[in-house]
MDAnalysis code that builds the backbone (N, CA, C; Angstrom):
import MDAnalysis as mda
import numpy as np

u = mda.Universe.empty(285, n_residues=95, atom_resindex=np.repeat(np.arange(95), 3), trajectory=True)
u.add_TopologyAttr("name", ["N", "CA", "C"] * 95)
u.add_TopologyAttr("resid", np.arange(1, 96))
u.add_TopologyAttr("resname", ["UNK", "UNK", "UNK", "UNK", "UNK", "UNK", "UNK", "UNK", "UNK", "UNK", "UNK", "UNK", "UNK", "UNK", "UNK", "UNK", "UNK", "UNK", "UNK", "UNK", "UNK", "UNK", "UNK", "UNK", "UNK", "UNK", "UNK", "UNK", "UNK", "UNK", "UNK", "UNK", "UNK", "UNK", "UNK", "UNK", "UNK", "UNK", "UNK", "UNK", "UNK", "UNK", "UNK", "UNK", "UNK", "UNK", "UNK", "UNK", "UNK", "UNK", "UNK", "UNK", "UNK", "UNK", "UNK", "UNK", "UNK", "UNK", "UNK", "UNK", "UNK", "UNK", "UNK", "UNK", "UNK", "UNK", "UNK", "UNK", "UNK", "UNK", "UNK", "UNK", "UNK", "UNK", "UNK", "UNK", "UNK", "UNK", "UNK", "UNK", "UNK", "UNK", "UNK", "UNK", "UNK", "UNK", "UNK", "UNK", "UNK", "UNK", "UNK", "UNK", "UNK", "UNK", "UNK"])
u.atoms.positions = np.array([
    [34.619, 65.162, -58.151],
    [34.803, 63.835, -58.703],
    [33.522, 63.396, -59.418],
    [33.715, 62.497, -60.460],
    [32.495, 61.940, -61.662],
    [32.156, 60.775, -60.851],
    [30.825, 60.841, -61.502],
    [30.206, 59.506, -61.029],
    [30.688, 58.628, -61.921],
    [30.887, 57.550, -61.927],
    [30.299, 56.534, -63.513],
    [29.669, 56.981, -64.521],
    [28.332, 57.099, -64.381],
    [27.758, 57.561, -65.429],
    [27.606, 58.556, -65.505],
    [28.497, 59.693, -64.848],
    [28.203, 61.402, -65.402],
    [29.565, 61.445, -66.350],
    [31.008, 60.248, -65.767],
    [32.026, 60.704, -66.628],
    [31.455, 59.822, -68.047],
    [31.220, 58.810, -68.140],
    [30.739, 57.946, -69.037],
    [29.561, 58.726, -70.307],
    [29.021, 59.464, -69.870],
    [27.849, 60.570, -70.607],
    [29.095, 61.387, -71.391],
    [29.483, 62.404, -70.150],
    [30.653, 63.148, -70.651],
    [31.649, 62.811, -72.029],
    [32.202, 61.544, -71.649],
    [33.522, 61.102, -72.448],
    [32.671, 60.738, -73.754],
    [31.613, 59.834, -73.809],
    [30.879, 59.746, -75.384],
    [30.029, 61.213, -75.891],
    [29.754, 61.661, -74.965],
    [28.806, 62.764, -75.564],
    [29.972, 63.911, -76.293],
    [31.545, 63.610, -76.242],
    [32.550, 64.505, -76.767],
    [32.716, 63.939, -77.884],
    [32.621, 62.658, -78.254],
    [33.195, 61.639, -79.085],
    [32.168, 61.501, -80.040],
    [30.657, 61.484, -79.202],
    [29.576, 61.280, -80.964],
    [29.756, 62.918, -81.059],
    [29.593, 63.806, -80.673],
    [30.017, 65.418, -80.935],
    [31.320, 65.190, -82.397],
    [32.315, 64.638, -82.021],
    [33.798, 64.495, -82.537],
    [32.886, 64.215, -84.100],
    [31.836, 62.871, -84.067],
    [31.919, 62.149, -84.992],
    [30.868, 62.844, -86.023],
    [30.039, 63.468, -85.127],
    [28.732, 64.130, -85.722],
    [29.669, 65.557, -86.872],
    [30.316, 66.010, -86.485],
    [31.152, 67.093, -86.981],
    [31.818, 66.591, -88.302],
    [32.416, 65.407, -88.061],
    [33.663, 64.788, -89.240],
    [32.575, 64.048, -90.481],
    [31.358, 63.604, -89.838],
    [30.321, 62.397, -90.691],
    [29.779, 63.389, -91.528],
    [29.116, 64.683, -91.670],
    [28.403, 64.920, -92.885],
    [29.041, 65.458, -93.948],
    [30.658, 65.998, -93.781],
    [30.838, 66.262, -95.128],
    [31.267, 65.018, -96.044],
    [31.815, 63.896, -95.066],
    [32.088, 62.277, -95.998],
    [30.833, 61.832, -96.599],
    [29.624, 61.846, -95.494],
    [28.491, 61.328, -96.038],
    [27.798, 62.163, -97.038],
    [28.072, 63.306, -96.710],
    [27.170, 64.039, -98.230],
    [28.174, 64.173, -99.664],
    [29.663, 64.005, -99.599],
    [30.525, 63.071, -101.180],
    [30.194, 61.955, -101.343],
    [30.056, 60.860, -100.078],
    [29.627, 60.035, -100.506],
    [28.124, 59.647, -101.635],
    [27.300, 60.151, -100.639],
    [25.990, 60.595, -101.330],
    [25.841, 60.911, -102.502],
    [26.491, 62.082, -102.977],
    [26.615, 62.519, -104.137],
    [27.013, 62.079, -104.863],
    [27.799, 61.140, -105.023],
    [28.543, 60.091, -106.034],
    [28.016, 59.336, -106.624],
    [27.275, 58.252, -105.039],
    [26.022, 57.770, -105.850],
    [25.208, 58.127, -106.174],
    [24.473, 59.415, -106.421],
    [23.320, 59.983, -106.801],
    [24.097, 60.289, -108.113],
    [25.395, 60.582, -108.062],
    [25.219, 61.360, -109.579],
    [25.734, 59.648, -110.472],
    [25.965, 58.735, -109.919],
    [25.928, 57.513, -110.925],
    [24.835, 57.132, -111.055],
    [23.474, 56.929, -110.110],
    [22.475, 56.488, -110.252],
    [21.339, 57.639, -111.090],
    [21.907, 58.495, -111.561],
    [21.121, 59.943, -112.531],
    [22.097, 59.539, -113.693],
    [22.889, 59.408, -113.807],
    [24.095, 59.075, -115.136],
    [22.970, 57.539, -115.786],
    [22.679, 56.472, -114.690],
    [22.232, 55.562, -115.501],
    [21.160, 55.322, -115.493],
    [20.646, 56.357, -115.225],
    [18.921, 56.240, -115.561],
    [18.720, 57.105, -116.409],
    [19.455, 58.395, -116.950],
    [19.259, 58.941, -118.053],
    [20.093, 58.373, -119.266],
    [20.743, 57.287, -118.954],
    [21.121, 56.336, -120.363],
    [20.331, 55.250, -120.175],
    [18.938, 55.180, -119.463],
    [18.054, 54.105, -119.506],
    [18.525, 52.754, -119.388],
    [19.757, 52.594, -118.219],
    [19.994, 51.265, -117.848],
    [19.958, 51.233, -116.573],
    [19.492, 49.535, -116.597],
    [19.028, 48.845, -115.435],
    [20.438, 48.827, -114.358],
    [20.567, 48.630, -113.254],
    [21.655, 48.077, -112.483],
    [22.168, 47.160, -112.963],
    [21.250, 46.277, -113.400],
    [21.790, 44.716, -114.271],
    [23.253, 45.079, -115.240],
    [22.490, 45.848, -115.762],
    [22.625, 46.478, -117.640],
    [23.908, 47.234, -117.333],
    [24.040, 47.990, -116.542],
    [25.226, 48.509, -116.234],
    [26.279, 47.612, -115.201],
    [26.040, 46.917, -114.707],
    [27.083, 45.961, -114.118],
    [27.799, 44.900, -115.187],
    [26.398, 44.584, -116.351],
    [27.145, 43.705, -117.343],
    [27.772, 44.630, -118.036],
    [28.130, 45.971, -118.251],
    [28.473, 46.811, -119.193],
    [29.678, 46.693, -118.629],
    [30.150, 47.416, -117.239],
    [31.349, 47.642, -116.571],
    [32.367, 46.220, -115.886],
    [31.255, 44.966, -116.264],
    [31.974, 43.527, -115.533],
    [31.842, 43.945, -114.146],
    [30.838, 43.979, -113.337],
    [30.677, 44.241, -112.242],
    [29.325, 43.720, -111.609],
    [28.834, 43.391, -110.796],
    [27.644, 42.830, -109.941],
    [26.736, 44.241, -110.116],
    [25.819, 43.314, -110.217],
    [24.375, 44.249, -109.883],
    [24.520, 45.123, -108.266],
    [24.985, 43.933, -107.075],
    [25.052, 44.533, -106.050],
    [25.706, 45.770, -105.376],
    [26.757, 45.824, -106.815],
    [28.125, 46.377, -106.580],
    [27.568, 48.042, -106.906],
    [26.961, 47.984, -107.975],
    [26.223, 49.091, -108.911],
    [25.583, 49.926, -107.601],
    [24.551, 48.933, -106.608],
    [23.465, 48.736, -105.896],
    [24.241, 50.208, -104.919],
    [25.177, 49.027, -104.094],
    [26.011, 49.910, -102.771],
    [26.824, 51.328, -103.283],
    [26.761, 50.892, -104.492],
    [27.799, 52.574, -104.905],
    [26.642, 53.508, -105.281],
    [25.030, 53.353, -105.511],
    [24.404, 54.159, -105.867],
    [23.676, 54.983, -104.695],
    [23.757, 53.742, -103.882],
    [23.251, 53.810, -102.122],
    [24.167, 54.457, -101.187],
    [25.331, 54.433, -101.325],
    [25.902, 55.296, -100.412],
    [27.627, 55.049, -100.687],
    [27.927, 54.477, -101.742],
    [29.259, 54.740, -102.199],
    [30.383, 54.732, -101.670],
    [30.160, 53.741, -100.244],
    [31.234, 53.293, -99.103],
    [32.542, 52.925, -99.706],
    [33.817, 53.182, -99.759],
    [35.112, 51.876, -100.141],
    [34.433, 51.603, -101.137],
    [34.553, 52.356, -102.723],
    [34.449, 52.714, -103.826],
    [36.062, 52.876, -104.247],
    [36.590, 51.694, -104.893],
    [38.001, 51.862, -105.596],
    [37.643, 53.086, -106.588],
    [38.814, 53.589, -107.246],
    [38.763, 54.614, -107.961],
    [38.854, 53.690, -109.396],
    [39.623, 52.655, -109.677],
    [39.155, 51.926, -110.524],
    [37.984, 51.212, -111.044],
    [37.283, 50.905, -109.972],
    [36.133, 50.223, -110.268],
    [34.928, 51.634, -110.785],
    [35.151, 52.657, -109.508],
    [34.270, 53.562, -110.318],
    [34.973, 54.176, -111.870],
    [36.150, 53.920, -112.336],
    [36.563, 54.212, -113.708],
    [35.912, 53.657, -114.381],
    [35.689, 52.141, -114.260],
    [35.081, 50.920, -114.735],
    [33.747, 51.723, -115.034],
    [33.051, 52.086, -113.980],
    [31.702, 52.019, -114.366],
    [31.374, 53.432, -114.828],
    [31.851, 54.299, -114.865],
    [32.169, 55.800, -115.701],
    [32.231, 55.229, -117.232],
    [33.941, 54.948, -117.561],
    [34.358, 54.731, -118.577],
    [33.296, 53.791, -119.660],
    [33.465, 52.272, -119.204],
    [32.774, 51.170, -120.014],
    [31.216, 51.470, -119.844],
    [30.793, 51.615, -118.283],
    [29.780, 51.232, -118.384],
    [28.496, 52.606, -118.972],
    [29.083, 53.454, -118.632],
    [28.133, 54.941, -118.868],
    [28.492, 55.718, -119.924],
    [30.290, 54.744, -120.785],
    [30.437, 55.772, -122.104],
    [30.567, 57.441, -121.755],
    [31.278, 57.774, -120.062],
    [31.748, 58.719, -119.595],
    [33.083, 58.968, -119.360],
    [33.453, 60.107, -119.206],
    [34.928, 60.418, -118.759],
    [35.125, 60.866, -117.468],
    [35.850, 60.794, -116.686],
    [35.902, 60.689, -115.199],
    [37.027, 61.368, -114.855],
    [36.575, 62.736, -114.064],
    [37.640, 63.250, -113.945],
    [37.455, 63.796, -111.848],
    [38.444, 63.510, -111.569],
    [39.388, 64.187, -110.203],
    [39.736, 64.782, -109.619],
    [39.595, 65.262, -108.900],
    [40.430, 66.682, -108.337],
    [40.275, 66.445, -106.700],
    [41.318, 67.112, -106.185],
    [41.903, 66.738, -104.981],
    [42.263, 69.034, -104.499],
    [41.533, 69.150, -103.288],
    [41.942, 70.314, -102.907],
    [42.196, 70.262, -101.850],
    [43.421, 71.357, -100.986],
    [44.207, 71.320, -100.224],
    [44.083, 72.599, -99.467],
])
């Protein structure tokens, strides 16, 4: 029989295990997304500003998608591909 805190260790130490496994391939697309928007608009020499007024979008908005690209609509990043970087944006989905 478990103590308290030997089943309590047990049951999370399976669960951050669970989470540690599933978190780096989201976090490193995520990552990459914004790295490759925040390299897209610094080699067209615009500010966050400059590209949020380009795409109709917040500076902040620019900010969190360059930083880690959390709940990123696929429209809004069209927005800021298309209008704001004068790019084409393309998709792919593998199975």
């Amino acid at each position: 029989m478990n103590t308290s805190p030997e089943f309590l260790k047990k049951k999370h130490s399976v669960r951050k295990t669970d989470r540690r496994n599933s978190k780096p391939e989201v976090s490193y697309a995520e990552y990459k997304l914004g790295l490759l928007i925040h390299n897209a608009r610094v080699n067209k020499g615009l500010t966050q500003k400059q590209l949020a007024e380009k795409c109709g979008t917040s500076r902040a908005c620019i900010s969190k998608i360059e930083n880690n690209a959390k709940g990123v609509r696929i429209s809004s990043l069209r927005k800021i591909v298309v209008n704001g970087l004068d790019g084409h944006l393309q998709l792919s989905v593998r199975i």
